[in-house]
C-alpha positions as CSV (number, residue, x, y, z in Angstrom):
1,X,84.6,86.4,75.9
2,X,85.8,90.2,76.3
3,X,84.2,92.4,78.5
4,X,82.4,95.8,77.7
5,X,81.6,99.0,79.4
6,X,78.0,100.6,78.7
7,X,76.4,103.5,79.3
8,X,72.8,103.3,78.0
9,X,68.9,104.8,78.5
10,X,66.0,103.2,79.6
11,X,63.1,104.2,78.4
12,X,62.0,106.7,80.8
13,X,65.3,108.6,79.9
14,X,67.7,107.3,83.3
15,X,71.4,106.7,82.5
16,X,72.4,103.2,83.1
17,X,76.2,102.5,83.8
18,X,77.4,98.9,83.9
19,X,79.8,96.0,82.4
20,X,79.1,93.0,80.4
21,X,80.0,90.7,78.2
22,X,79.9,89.6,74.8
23,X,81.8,88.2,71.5
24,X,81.7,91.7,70.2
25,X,80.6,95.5,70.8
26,X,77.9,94.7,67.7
27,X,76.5,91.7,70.5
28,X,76.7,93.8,73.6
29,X,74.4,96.5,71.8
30,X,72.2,94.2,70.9
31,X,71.7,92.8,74.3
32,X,71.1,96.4,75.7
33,X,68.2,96.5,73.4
34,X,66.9,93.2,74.6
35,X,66.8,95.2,78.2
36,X,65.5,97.3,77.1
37,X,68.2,99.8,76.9
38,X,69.5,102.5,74.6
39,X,73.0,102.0,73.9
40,X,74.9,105.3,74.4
41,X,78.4,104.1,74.5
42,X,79.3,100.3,74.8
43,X,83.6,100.0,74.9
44,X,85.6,97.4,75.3
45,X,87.5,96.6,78.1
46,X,91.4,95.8,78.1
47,X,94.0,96.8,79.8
48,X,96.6,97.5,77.3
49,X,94.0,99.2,74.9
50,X,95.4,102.4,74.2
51,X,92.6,104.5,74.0
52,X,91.1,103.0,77.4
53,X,94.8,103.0,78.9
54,X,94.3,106.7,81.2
55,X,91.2,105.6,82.0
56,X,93.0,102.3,83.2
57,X,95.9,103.9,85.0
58,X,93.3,106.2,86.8
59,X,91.5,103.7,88.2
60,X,92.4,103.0,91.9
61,X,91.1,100.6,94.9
62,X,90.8,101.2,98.3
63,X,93.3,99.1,101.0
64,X,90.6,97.2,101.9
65,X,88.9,96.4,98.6
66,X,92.4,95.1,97.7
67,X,92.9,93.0,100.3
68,X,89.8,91.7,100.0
69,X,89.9,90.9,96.1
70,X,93.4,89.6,97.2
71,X,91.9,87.2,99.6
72,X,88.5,85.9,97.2
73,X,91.0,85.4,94.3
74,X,93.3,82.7,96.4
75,X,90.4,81.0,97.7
76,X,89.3,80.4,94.8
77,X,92.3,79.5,93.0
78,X,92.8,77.2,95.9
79,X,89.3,75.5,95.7
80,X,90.5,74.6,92.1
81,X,89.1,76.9,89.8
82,X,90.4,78.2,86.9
83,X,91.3,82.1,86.6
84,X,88.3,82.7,84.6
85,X,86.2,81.3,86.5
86,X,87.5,83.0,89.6
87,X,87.5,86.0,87.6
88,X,83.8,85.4,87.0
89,X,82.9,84.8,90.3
90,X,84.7,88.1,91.7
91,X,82.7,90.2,88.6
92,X,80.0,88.8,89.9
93,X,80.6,89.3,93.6
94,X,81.9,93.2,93.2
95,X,79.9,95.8,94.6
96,X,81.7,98.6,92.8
97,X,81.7,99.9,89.8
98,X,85.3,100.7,89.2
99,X,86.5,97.1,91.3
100,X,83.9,95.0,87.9
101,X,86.2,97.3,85.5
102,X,89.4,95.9,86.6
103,X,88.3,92.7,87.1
104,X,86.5,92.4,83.6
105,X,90.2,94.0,82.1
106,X,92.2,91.8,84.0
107,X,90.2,88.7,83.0
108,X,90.0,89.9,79.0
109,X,94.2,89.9,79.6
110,X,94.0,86.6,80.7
111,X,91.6,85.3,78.3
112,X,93.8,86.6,75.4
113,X,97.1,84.9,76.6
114,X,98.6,87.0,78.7
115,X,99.9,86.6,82.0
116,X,98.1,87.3,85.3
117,X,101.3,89.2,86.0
118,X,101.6,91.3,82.3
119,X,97.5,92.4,82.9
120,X,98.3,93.6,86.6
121,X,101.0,96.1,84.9
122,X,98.1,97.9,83.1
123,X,97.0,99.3,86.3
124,X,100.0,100.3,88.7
125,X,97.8,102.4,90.7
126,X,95.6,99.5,91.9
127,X,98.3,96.9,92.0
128,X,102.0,97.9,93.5
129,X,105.5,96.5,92.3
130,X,105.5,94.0,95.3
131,X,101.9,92.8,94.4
132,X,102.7,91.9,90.6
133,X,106.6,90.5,91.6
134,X,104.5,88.1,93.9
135,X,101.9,87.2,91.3
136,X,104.7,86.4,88.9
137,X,107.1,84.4,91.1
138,X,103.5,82.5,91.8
139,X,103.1,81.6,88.2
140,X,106.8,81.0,86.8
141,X,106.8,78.5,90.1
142,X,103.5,77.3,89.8
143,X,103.0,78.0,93.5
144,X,99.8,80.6,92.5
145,X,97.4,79.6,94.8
146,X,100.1,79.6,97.8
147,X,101.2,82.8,96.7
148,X,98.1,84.7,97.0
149,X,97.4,82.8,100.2
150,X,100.6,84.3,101.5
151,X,100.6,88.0,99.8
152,X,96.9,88.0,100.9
153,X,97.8,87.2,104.7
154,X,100.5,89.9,104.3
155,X,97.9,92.7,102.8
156,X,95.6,91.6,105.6
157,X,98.2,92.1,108.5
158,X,99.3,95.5,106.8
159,X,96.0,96.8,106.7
160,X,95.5,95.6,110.2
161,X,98.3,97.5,111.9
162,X,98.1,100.6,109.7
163,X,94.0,100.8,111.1
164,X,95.8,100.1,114.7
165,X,97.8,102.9,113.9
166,X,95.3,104.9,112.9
167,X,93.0,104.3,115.6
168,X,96.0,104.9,118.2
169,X,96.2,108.5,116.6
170,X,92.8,109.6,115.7
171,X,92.0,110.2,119.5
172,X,95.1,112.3,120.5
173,X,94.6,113.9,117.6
174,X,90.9,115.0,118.3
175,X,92.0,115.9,121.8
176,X,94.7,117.6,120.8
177,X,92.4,119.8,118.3
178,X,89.7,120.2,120.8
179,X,92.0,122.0,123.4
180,X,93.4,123.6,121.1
181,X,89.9,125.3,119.8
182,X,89.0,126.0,123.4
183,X,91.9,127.4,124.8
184,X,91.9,130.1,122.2
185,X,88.4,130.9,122.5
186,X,88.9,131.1,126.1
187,X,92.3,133.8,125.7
188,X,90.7,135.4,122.1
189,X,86.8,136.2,123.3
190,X,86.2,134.8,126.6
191,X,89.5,136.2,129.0
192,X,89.0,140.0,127.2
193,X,85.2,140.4,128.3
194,X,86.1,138.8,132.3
195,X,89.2,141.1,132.4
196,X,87.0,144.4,131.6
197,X,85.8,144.5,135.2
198,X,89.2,144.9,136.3
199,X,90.2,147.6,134.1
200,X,89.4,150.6,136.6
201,X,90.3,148.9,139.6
202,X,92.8,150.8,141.8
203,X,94.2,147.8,143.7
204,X,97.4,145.9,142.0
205,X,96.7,142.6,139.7
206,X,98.0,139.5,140.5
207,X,100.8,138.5,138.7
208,X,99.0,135.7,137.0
209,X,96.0,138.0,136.2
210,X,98.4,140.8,134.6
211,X,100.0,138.0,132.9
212,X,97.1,136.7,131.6
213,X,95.5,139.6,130.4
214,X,98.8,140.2,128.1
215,X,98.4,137.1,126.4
216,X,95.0,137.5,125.3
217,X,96.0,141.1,124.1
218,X,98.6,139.3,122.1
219,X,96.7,136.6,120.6
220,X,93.7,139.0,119.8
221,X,95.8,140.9,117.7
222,X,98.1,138.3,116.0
223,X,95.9,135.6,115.5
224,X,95.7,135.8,112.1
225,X,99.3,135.6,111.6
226,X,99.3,132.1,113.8
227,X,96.6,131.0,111.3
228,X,98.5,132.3,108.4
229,X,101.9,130.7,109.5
230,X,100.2,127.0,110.2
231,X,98.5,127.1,106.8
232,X,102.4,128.4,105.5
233,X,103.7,125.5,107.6
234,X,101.6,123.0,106.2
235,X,102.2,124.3,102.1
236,X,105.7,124.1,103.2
237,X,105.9,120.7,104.9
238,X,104.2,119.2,101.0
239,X,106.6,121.3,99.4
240,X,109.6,119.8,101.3
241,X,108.4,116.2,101.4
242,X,107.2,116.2,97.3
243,X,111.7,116.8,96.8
244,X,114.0,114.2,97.8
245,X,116.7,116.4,99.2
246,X,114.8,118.0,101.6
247,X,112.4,115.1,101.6
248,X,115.8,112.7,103.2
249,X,116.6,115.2,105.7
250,X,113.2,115.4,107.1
251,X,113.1,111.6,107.6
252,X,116.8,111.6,109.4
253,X,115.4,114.2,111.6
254,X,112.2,112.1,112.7
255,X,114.7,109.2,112.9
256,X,116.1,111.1,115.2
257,X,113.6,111.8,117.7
258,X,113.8,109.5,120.3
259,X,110.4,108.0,120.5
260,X,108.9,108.5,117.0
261,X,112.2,107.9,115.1
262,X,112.3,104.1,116.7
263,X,108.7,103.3,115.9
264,X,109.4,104.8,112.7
265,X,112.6,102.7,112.2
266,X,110.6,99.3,113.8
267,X,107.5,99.9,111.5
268,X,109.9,100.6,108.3
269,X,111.8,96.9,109.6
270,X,108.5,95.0,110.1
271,X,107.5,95.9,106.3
272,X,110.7,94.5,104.8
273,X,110.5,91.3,106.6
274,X,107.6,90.8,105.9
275,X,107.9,91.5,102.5
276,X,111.1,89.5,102.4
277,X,109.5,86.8,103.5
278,X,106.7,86.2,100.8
279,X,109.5,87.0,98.4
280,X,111.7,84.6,99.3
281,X,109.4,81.5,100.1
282,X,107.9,82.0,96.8
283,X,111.4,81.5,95.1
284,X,112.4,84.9,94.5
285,X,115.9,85.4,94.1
286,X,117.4,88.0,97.3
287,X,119.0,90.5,95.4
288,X,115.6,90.8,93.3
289,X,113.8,90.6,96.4
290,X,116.0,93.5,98.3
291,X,115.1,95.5,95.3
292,X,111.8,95.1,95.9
293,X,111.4,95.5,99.3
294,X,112.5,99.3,98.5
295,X,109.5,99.6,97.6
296,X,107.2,99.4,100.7
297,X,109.7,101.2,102.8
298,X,108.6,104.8,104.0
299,X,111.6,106.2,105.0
300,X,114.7,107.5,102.7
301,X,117.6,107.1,105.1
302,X,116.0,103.5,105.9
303,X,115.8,103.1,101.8
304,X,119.5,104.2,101.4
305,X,120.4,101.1,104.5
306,X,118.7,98.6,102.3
307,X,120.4,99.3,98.8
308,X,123.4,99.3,100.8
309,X,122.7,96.2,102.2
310,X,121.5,94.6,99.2
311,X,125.3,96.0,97.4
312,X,126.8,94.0,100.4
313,X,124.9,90.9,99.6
314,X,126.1,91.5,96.1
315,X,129.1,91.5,97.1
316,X,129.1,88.1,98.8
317,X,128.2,88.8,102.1
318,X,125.5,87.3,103.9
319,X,122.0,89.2,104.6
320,X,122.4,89.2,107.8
321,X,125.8,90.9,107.3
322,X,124.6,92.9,105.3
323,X,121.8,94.8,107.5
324,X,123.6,94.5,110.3
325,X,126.5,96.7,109.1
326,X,124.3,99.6,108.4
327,X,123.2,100.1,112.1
328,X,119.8,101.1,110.4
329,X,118.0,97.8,111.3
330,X,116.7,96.0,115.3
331,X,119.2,94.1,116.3
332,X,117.2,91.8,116.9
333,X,115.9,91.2,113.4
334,X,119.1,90.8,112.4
335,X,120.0,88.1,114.8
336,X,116.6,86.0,113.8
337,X,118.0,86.5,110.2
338,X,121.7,84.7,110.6
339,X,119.6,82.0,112.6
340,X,117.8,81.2,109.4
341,X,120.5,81.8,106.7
342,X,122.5,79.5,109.5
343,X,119.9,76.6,109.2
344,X,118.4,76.5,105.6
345,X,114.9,78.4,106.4
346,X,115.4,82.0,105.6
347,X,111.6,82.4,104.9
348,X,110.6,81.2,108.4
349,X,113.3,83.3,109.5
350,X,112.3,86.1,108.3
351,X,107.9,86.0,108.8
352,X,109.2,85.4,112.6
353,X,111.1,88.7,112.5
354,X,108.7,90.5,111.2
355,X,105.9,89.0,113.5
356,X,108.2,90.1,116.5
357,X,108.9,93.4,115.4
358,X,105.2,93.9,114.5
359,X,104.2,92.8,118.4
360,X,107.1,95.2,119.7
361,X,105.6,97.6,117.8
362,X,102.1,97.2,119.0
363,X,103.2,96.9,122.4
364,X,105.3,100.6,122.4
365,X,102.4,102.4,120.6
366,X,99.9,100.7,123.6
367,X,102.2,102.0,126.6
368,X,102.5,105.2,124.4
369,X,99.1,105.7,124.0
370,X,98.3,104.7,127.3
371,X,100.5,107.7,128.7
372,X,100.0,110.3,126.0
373,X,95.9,110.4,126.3
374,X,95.8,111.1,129.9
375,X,98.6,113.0,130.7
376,X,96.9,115.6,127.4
377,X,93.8,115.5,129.4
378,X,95.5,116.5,132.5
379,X,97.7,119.5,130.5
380,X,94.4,120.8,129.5
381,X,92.7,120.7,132.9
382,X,96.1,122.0,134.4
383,X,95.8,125.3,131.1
384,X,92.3,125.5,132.0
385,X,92.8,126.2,136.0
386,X,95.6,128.7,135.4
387,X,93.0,130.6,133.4
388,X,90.4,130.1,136.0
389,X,92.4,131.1,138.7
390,X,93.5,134.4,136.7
391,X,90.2,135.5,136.7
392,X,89.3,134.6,140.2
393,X,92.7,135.8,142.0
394,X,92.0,139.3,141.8
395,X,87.8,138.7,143.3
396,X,89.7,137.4,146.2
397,X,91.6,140.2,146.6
398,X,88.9,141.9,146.8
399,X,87.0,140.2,149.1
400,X,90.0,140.2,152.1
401,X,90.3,144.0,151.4
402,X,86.2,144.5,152.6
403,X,86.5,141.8,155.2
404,X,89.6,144.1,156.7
């Protein structure tokens, strides 16, 4: 039974919005009225309907509400239920408009004939390369419910150290802006009315006073170029990063930087193992699976490692091999990789690199974290004193002249 969207009136003239379904858009109609409800447009929902299809493509789900479908659908499928059913029971469960849409298209796909894999094409924004290679190595294996067990551990583990990440930044970042805010408030309104007392005094300035006072001047009158250039810098930054030339060349240079470019490089690593991993317990051959493991890998010069790792594997040489002779990948990684080509379990091999690089990682950003929040708060108290102490030099001055 297809699914339809609706929007309809009730009676005292409110727009209703909603999805349900029937043996045809004659029957949904009809079932408005029995609620009561003014059909206003009732269409069907399928994804490779061409007049729904930008309506399709434009639809989007958070990280979260992926993960989340993710996980219901392998329970369920695991529990034994058909994918209609489970499709039903995830309709019924969805809390968002949008999330019953794809569902209710996904499930008129399946219902039709198609594959779980051919509907989750219709919607590329919702569901990435990696997700629908999974779902289809799932179902030409018959390992489904395993493979949404696994792909829904990995979506959960992703979305678990990207909120660590997140978290690890928002406060330096707040910081960061905070001082920021101040310190030019203090040098742009605050320093220019304190330093007006001294402006007829006959006595010399302190050096740190004079200095001071010159930097205010400055930033009074070229503030707006500082916010102009940021805003320029920002435009810029998009610019660069939306073209792939200039794009690579910024990613070599934060590969470069000696603290950044190594979490950069480890967080890049743990997604491919990872990814690797599902890919390869679930049957996926490694050349396909290198290809897709492109795919959930940030950086370009890290990107351009992998496809010529994957032409070395082509080649005949081992993975292992392979990454290692790019000098893009942790050694370490690389080592737990020739353990499990060298012993049969490349899989296992692989989920524990990626555990261990995923640790490593959350241990550096910890101790970085750790160091980078106070030693801020202490640059600000330090910025703060100087300016304190530029004011107050030149009343102490004063006072030893009328005590002499």
């Amino acid at each position: 039974m297809p699914g339809f969207r609706y929007q309809a009136y009730s009676i005292e003239g409110k727009l209703h919005r909603g999805v349900l379904e029937a043996d045809s858009a004659r029957q949904a109609r009809s079932t408005l009225r029995d609620q009561g409800l003014t059909p206003y447009r009732v269409e069907v929902i399928a994804a490779n309907d061409p007049a729904g299809g930008r309506h399709f493509r434009a639809l989007t789900l958070s990280s979260a509400e992926l993960t989340r479908l993710t996980r219901s659908l392998a329970s369920l499928v695991e529990a034994g239920l058909t994918v209609e059913q489970a499709f039903n029971a995830l309709i019924e469960q969805a809390e968002r408009e949008r999330e019953r849409q794809v569902l209710a298209a996904l499930r008129g796909e399946v219902m039709a004939g198609s594959t779980i894999a051919r509907a989750l094409e219709a919607f590329p924004g919702v569901f990435p390369e990696l997700y629908r290679t999974l779902v289809a190595a799932g179902e030409s294996s018959g390992q489904l419910p395993r493979v949404l067990a696994k792909l829904a551990d990995y979506l959960e583990e992703r979305h678990a150290l990207r909120a660590r990440l997140s978290l690890a930044l928002v406060y330096p970042a707040i910081v960061t802006g905070v001082s920021l805010a101040v310190m030019g408030a203090l040098l742009i309104y605050v320093v220019p009315q304190v330093v007006q007392v001294y402006s007829h005094a006959k006595e010399a300035l302190p050096l740190l006073t004079r200095a001071l006072i010159a930097l205010s001047g400055f930033l009074q009158v070229t503030w707006p170029a500082w916010v102009v250039l940021a805003v320029a810098a920002f435009a810029g930054t998009r610019v660069a990063l939306s073209r792939p030339a200039s794009r690579a060349r910024i990613h070599r240079l934060l590969l470069r930087t000696p603290v950044v470019g190594k979490a950069l490089r480890q967080l890049d690593s743990t997604r491919l193992a990872a990814t690797l991993s599902i890919l390869v317990g679930s049957r996926v051959p490694i050349l396909a699976a290198l290809e897709a493991g492109e795919g959930v890998m940030t950086l370009v010069p890290m990107r351009e490692a992998l496809a010529t790792a994957a032409r070395g594997v082509r080649e005949g040489m081992s993975l292992s091999r392979s990454l290692g002779a790019t000098d893009a990948f942790p050694p370490v990684m690389v080592h737990l990789i020739a353990g499990g080509e060298a012993t049969g379990r490349l899989d296992e091999a692989l989920e524990r690199a990626a555990r261990q690089q995923q640790a490593d990682l959350s241990t550096r950003l910890a101790a970085a974290v750790a160091v980078f929040e106070p030693a801020l708060i202490v640059a600000m108290g330090v910025l703060v004193l100087l300016i304190v102490l530029a004011i107050l030099m030149p009343i102490f001055n004063l006072n030893q002249l009328v005590g002499r």
